[in-house]
N, C-alpha and C positions, 0 to 999 in steps of 0.2 A: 607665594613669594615671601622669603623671610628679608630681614636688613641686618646684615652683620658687620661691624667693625674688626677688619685683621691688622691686628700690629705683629709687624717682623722685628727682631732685635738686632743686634749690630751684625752677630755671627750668621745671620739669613740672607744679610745683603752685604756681605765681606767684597766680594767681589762683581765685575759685572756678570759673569759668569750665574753666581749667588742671583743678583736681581734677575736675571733673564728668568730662570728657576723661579722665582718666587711673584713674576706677572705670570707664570704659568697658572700656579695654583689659583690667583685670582680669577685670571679670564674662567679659568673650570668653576667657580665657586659663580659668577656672573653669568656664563652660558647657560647656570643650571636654571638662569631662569631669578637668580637673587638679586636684592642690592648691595652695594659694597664701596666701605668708607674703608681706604688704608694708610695707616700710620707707618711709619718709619724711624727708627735711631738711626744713627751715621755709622755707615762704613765700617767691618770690623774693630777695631783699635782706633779708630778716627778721633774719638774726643781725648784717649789717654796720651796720645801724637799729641793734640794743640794743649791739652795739658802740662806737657812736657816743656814746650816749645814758648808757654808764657813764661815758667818759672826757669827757665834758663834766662829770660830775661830779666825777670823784677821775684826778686825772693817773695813777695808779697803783692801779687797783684790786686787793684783792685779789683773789689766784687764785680761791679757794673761791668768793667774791658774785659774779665775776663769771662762773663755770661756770654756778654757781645761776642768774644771768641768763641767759644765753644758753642755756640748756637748755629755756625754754621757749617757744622757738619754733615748736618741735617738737610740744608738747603742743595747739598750735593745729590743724596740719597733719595732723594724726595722728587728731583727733575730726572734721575737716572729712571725711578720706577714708572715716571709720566711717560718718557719716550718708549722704553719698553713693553707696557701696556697698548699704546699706538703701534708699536709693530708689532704685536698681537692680532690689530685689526681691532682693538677698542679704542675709545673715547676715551681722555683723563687728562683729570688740571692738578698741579700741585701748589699747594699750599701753606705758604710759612704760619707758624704762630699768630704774627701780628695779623697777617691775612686774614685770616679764619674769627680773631678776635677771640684767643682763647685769655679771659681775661685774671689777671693771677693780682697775690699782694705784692709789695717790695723787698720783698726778703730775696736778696739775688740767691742766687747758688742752691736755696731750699724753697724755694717760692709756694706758697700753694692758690691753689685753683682755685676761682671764688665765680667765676662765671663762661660758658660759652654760646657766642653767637651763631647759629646755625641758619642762617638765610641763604648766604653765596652757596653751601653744602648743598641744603636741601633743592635749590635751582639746580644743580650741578645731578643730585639723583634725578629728578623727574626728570631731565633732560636725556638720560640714560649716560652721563659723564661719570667716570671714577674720579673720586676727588682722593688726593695724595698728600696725605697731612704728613708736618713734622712732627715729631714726639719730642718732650725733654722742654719745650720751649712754650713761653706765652709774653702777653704781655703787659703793663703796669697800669695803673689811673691815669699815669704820665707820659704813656708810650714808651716806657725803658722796655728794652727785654730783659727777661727772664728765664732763670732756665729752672727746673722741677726736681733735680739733684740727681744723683746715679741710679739709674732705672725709670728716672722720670717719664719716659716712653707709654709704659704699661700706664702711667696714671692719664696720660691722655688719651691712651685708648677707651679706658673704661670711661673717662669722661663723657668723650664723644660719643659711647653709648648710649649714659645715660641723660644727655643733653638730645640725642637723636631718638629716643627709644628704637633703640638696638633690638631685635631678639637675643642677639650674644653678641661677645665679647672673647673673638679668638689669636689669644696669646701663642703666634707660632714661633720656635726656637729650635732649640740643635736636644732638644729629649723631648718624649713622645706622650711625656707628659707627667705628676706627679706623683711621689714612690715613697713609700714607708720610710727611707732613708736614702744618702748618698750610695746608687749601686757603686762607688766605684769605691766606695768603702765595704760595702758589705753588699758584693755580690749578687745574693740571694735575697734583695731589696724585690718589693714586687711593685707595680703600677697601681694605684688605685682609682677605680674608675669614678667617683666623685668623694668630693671632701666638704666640710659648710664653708662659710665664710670664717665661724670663730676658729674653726681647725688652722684654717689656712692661713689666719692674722697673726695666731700663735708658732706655725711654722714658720712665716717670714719674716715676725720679730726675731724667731731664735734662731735664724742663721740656716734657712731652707734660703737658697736664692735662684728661686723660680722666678718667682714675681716680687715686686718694691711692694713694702708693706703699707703703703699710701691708696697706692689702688686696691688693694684689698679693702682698704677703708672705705672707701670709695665704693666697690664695688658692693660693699654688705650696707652703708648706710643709704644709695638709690636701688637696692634689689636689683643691678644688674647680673644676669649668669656668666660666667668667664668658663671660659677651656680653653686647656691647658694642651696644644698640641702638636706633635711635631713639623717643623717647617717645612713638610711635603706635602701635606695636607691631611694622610690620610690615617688612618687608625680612629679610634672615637677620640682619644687622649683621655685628660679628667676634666669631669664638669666641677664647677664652684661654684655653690648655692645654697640656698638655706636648705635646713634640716628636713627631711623629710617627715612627719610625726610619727606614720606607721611602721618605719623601718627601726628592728632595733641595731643602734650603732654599735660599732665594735670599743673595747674598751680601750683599748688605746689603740691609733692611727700609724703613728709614723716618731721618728727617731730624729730629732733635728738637734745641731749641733752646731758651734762656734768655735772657730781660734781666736776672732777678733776680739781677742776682751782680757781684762787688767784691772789689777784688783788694787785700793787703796786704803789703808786703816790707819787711823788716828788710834794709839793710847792715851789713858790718862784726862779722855776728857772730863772736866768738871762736869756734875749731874744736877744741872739746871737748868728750867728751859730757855729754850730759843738757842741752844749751843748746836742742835742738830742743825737748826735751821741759817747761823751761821758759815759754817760747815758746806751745806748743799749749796747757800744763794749766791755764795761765788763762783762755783760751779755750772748753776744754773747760766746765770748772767752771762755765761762766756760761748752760753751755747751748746754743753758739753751734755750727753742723756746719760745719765742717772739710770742704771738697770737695779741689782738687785742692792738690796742694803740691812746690815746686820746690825746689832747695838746688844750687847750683853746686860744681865742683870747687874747693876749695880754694887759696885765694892769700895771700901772706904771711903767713897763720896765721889767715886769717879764710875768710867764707863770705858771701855771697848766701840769704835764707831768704826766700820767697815761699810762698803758699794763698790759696786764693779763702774768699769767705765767703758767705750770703745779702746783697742789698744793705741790707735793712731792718732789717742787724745790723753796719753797714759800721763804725759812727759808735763802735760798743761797744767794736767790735774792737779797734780803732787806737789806744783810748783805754786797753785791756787791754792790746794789744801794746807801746806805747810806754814804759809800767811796766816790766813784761818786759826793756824793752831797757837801760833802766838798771839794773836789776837784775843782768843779764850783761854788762855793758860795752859794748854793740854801740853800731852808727851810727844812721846817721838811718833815718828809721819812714817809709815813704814809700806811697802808695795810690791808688787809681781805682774809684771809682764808675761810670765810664763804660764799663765791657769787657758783652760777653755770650758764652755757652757755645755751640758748635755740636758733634753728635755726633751721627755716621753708627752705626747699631746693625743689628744681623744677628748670628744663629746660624752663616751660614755664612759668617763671616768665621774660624770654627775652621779652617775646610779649604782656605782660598783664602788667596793672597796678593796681594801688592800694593795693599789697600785703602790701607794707611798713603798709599804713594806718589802715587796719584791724587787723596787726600784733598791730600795738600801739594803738586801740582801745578795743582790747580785753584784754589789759595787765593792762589799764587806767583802764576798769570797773570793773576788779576783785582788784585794789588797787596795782598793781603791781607797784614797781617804777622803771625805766630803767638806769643802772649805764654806761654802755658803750654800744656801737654801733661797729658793724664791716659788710661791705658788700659787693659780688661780683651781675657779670650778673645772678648768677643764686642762692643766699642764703640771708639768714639775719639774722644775729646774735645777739643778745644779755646777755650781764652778766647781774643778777639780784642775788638778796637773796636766797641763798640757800634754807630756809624754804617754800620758795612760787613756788618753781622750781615743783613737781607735779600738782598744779594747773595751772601756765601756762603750762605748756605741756598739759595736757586735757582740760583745755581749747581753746589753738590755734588747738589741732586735731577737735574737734567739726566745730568751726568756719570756719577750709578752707574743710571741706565736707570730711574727710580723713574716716568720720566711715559711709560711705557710697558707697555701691559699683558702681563704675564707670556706667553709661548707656553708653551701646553701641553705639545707635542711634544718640550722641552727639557727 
């Protein structure tokens, strides 16, 4: 008998139609003899709906009313899959946040997770009860709720794994699970049947939106294993877990990409310190994440300062930065909404070289030009023009062998 935690996303319990379907897959995963803790998001489009529906109210809702809002969407989804379950012919209680005692800091809207109390759960398993938790939601030192931001679901899954120790950790959804790139960009995208943890932090930083990059964290900081698998339950999908040591990795994985992002540069800054650091800490302060950042060598006493931003914080930035720039004497504030992120990511880009180069000669021959740069041991990132972001990405899938399946023998 293993214990697994399934979290459904919004588009697996869209409708009741969707829940009936997805106390199926459970009752099969429980008849087979397992335990099982399931999480839930709200209702397809359920929180974009109360989203909508605050800000036609108050252009600026509070944080708190509007957690408080959005938090119960969940509470809909969550009693839909208890009585479902029951007419199954199983047992099952559901679970708000506060219930459960998933216990987070005060940071409304981003909250994170800092504790969970697992007693009601564990009475609820040995009794042979499904317990039907919320996802997205916890609660404060104070009893505020809280909700865990967009995708917050998958962070309380993996929680309650590793709060439960879980054997896994199965993230189900509407794909079958994690693929070299967007098949609906490039087709000839294949599945891969596991990825590590850093592969997969790196693909959900750079704009893979499988899973919130939080539960990744999460997931690789307590060793819990996640998979990745279709909301029917079956196929293997991809497992997420640490690296194997005797397996050699491929050199690069998977092709992950972005529109969300907006680039901002300061000329002219004076080349002194603490001017960057100007610069960023208003930025910083407001909330806003700081992705890649450029600073040129030095000319007549001044400098070049460039970083990308999220785009849906384009307008804040600029508006922060240009402050900043009178504040330090620089030039003009100049910016693009119009770039996106492209980033080849692999483990076994530690022991291989030449990715760099094949990356910038396949960008060279299609005419691409490279605006910034950003790099770890195991990724490489570049902003480029929006318009040309589909051709490199099927292009660099071609060139590192991604639409081709792995030989064994190698």
């Amino acid at each position: 008998m293993a214990r697994f935690i399934m979290k459904f996303g919004g588009s697996s319990v869209a409708t009741v139609e969707h829940i009936r379907a997805a106390a199926g897959v459970v009752a099969r995963k429980q008849r087979e003899g397992h335990e099982v803790v399931v999480v839930l998001s709200a209702m397809g489009d359920t929180t974009d709906e109360l989203l909508a529906r605050a800000h036609a109210i108050s252009t600026r809702p509070r944080p708190r009313e509007l957690d408080m809002l959005l938090s119960s969407g969940e509470q809909v989804s969550i009693s839909l899959m208890a009585m479902a379950l029951r007419e199954q012919g199983l047992e099952a209680r559901s679970w708000l946040g506060h219930q459960v005692r998933i216990r987070t800091d005060s940071v409304h809207a981003k909250a994170r997770i800092e504790a969970v109390e697992t007693a009601g759960l564990e009475a609820d398993l040995a009794a042979g009860v499904i317990p039907v938790v919320a996802g997205f939601q916890g609660v404060d030192r104070d009893d505020q709720v809280t909700t865990l931001g967009r995708g917050g679901s998958d962070t309380t899954g993996v929680a309650l794994a590793a709060a439960l120790g879980a054997d896994e950790c199965q993230i189900l959804t509407d794909v079958d699970g994690v693929y070299t790139t967007d098949p609906r960009m490039v087709p000839r995208a294949r599945r891969l049947s596991r990825v590590t943890f850093e592969e997969m932090l790196e693909l959900s930083s750079l704009g893979s939106r499988v899973l919130q990059i939080r539960s990744v964290q999460f997931a690789g900081k307590y060793n819990v294993p996640v998979r990745v698998l279709h909301n029917s339950g079956e196929g293997e999908g991809t497992l997420i877990s640490y690296e194997e040591p005797d397996v050699e990795a491929p050199v690069v994985s998977g092709i992950a990409f972005s529109r969300d992002e907006a680039q901002v540069t300061i000329t002219g800054v004076p080349d002194r310190p603490g001017n960057g650091y100007a610069i960023l800490n208003r930025v910083s302060e407001s909330h806003i994440i700081v992705d890649m950042i450029v600073m040129n060598a030095p000319r007549a006493g001044v400098v070049d300062f460039s970083f990308s931003v999220p785009r849906e914080e384009y307008d804040q930035a600029m508006e922060l930065v240009r402050t900043a720039a009178v504040d330090i004497d620089a030039g003009e504030v100049l910016g693009s909404a119009n770039v996106a992120k492209i980033s080849v990511v692999g483990v076994g880009m530690r022991s291989h070289a030449g990715v760099a180069t094949t990356m910038f000669e396949v960008l060279a021959r299609e005419g691409i030009n490279v605006r910034m740069v950003s790099t770890s041991e195991i990724k490489i990132s570049v902003l480029i023009e929006e318009k040309y972001l589909e051709l490199g990405v099927r292009s660099l899938h071609e060139a590192f062998g991604l639409d081709r399946e792995p030989d064994p023998a190698k």
